[in-house]
DRENDO-1510 file (C-alpha; in Angstrom, 1 decimal, always signed):
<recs>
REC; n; res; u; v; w
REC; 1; UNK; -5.5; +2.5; -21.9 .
REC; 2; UNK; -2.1; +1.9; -20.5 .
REC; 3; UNK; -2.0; +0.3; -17.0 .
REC; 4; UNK; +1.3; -0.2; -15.0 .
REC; 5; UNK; +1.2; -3.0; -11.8 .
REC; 6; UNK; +3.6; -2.7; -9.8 .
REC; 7; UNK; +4.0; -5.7; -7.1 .
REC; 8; UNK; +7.3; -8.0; -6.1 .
REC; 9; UNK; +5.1; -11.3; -6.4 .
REC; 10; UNK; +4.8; -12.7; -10.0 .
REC; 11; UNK; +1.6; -14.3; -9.1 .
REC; 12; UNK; +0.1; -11.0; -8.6 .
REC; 13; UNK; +0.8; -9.6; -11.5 .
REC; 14; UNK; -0.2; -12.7; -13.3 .
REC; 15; UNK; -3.6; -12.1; -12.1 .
REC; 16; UNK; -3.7; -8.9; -12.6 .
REC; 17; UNK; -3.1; -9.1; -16.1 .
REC; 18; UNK; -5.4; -11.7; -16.5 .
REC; 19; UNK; -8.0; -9.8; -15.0 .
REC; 20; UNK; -7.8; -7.1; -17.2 .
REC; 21; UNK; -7.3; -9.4; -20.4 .
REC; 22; UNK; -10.7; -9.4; -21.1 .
REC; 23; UNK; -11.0; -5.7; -22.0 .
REC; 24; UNK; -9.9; -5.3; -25.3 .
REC; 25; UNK; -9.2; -1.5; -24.2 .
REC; 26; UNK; -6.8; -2.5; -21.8 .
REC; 27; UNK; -3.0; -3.0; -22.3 .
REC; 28; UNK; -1.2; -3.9; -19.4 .
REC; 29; UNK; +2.5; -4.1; -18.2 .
REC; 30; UNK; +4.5; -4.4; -15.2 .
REC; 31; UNK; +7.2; -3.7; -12.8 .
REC; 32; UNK; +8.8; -6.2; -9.5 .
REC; 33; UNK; +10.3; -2.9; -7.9 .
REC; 34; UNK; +10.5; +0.9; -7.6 .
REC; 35; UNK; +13.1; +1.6; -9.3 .
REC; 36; UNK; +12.1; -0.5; -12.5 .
REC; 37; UNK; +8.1; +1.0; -12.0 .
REC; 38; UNK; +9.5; +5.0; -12.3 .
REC; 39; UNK; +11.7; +4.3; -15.5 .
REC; 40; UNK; +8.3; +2.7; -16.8 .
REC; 41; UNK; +6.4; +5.4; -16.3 .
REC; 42; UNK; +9.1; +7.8; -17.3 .
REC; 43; UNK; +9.3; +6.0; -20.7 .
REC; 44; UNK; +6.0; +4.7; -21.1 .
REC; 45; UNK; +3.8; +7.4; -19.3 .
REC; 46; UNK; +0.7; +4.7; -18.5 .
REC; 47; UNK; -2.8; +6.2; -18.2 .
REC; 48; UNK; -3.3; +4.5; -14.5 .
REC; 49; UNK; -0.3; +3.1; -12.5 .
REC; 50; UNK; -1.2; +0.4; -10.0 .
REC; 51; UNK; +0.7; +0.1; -6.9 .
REC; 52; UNK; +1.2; -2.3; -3.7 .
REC; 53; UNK; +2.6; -0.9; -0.5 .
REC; 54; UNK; +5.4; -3.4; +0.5 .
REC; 55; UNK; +8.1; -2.7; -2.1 .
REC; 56; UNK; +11.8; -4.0; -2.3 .
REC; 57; UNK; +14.2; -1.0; -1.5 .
REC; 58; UNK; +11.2; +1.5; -1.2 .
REC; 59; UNK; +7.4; +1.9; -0.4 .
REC; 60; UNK; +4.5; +2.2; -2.5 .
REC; 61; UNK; +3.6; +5.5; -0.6 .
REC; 62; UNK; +7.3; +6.7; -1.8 .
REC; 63; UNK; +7.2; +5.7; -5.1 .
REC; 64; UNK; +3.9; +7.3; -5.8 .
REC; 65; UNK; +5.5; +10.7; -4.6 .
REC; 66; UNK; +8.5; +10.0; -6.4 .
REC; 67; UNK; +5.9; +9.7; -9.7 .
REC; 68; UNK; +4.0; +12.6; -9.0 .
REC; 69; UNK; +7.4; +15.0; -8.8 .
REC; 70; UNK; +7.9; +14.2; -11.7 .
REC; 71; UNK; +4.3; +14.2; -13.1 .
REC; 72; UNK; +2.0; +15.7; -10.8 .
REC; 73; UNK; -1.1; +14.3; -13.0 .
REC; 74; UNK; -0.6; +11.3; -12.7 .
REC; 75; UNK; -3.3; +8.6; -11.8 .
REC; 76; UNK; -2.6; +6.6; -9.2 .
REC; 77; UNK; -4.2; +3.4; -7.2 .
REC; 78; UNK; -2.5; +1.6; -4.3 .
REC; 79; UNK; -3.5; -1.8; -4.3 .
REC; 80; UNK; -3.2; -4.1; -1.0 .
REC; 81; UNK; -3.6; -6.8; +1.8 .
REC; 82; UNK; -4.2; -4.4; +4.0 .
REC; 83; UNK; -7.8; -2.6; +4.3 .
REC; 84; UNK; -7.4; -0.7; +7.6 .
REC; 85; UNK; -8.3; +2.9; +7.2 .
REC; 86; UNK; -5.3; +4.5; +8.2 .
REC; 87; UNK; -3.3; +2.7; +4.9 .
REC; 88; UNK; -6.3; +4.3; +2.9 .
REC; 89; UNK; -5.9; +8.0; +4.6 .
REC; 90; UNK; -2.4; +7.6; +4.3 .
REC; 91; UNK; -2.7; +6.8; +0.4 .
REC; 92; UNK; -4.6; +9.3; -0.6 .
REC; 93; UNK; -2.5; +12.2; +1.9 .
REC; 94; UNK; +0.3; +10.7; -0.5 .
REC; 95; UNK; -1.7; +11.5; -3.8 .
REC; 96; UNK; -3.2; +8.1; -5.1 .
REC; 97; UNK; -6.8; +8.9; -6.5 .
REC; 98; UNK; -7.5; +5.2; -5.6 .
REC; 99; UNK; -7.4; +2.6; -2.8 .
REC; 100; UNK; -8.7; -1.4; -3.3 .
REC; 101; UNK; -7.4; -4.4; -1.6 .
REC; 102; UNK; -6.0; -7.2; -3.3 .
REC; 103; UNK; -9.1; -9.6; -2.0 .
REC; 104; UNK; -11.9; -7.6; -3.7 .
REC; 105; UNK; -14.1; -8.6; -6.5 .
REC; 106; UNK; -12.1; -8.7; -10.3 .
REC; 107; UNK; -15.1; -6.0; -11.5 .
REC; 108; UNK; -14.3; -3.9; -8.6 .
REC; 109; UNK; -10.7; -4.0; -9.8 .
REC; 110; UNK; -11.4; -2.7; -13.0 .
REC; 111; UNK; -13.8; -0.3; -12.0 .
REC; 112; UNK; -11.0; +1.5; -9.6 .
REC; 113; UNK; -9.1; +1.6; -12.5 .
REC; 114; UNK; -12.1; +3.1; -15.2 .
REC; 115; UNK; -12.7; +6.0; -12.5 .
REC; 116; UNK; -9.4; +6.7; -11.5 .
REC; 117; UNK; -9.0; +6.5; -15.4 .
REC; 118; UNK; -11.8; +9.2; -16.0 .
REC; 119; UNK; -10.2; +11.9; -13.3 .
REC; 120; UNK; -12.7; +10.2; -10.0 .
REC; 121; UNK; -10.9; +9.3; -6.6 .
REC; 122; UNK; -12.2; +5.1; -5.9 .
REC; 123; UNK; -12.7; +4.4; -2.8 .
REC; 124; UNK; -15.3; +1.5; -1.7 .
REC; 125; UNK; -18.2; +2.8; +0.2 .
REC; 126; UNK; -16.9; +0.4; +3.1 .
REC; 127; UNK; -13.7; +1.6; +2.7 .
REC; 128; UNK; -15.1; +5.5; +2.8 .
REC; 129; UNK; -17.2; +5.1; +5.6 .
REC; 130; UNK; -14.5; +3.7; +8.1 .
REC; 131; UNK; -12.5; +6.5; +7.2 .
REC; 132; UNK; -15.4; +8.9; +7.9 .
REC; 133; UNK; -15.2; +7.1; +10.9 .
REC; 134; UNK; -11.4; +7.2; +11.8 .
REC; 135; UNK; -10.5; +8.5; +15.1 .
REC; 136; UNK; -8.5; +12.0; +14.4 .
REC; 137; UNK; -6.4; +11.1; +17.4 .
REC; 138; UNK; -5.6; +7.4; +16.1 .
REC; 139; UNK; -4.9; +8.8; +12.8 .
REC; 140; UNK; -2.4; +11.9; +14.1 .
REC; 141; UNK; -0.5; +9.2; +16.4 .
REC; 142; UNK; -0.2; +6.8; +13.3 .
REC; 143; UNK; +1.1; +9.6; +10.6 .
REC; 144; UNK; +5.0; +9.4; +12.1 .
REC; 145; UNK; +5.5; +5.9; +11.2 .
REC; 146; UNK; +6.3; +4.2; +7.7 .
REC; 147; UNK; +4.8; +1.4; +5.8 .
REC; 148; UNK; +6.6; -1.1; +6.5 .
REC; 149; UNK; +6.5; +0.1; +10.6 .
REC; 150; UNK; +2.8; -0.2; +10.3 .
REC; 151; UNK; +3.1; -3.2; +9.1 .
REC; 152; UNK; +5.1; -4.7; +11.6 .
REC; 153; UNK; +2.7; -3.5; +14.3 .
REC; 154; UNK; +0.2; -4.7; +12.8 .
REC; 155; UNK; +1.6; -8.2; +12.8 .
REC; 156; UNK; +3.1; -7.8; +16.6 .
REC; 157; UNK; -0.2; -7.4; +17.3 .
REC; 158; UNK; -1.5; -10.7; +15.3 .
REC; 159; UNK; +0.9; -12.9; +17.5 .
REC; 160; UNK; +3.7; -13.0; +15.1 .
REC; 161; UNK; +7.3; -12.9; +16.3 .
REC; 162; UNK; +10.0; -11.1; +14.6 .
REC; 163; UNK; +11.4; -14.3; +12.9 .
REC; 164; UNK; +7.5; -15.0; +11.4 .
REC; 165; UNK; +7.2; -10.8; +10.6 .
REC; 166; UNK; +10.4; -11.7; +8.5 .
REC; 167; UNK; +9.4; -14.2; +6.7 .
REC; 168; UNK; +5.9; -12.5; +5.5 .
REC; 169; UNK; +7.2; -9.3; +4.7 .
REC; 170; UNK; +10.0; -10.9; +2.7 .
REC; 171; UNK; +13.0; -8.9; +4.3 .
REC; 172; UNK; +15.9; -10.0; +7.4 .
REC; 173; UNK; +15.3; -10.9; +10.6 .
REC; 174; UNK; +17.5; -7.9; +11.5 .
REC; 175; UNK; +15.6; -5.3; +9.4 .
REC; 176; UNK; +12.9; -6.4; +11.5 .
REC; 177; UNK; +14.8; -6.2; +14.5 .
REC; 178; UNK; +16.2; -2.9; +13.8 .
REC; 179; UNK; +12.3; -1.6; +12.6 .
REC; 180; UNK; +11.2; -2.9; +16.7 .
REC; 181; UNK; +13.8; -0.6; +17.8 .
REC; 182; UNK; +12.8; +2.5; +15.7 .
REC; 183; UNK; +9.3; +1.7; +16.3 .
REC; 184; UNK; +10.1; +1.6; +20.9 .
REC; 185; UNK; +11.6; +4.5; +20.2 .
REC; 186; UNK; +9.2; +6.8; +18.1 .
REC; 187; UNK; +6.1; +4.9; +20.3 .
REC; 188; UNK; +7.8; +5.3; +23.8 .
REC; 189; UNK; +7.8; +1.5; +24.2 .
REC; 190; UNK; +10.1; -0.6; +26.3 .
REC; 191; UNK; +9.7; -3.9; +25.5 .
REC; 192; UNK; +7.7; -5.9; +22.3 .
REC; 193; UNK; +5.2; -6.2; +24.6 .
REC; 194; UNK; +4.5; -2.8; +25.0 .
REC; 195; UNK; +4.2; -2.2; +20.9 .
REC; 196; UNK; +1.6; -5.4; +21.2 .
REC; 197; UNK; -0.1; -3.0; +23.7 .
REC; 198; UNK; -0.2; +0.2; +21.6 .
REC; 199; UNK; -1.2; -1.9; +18.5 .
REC; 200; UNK; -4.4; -3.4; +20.7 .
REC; 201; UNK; -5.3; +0.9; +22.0 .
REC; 202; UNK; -4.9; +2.0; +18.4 .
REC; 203; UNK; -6.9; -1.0; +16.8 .
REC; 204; UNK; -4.1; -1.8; +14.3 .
REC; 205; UNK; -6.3; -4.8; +13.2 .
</recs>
């Protein structure tokens, strides 16, 4: 079985591969980026393609699109930090047949990838129940933003300023900047404050 991991961080891909290493069924390879993750699959055409959100240049929800144009059975999984439910509904609106974060348990990891494997949508039965549980409202006032806008909330919200959001998500000050003023505007906000505020109501945890 071929397995594509996608991720910008060399240290998670290491352990990816080394969780899979002991399954002799298993081949694994990777890609840092987008870009370099699509010619992959164009060439390689992997049985299960593995995929963080936070991508240089383009999201993980746009790259699995992008895959699916072009080969609309293909099995996807998007694997993250994050485990709020709105990521997951988001992920599988996009057309991954799988959602684990990047703290579970190795077995889970490669049990996501056997079912997806085998034509089953993974979720965790945590996972599924929150999102049984969503609020409709909190999901239909979430759908408009991005990724990486998300993301940024979410970490207004924790108490991080724009120069620490930065620095985590790996891109300029001034992206995030500019990300702050998309996000007032789609949100209604005035002020940083008032995104803190509309994180807290909406439970961007």
């Amino acid at each position: 079985m071929k397995i594509l991991i996608v991720d910008d961080h060399p240290v998670i891909l290491s352990g990816c591969r080394a969780m899979l290493s002991p399954y002799s069924d298993f081949e694994a390879f990777d890609a840092l980026d987008a870009t370099q993750a699509y010619d992959e699959y164009v060439e390689k055409r992997p049985d299960v393609v593995v995929i963080d959100i936070n991508l240089p240049g383009m999201s993980g929800f746009a790259l699995t699109r992008r895959i699916l144009d072009f080969d609309p059975q293909a099995k996807i999984i998007i694997f993250t930090m994050n485990d709020d439910p709105i990521f997951a509904a988001r992920a599988i609106e996009n057309g991954a047949k799988g959602y684990i974060g990047k703290c579970e348990d190795p077995a889970r990891f490669v049990a996501a990838i056997r079912a997806v494997a085998e034509g089953q949508t993974f979720l965790l039965p945590e996972m599924a129940q929150k999102l049984a549980f969503l609020d409709p409202r909190r999901r239909d006032f979430l759908t408009g933003l991005n990724p990486r806008e998300l993301e940024i909330l979410r970490l207004l919200r924790s108490g991080k300023s724009m120069a620490e959001i930065a620095g985590i998500i790996n891109v300029s000050y001034k992206t995030v900047a500019n990300s702050c003023a998309v996000l007032k505007r789609k949100l209604g906000a005035r002020t940083p404050l008032d995104l803190v505020r509309i994180a807290v109501e909406n439970k961007l945890a």
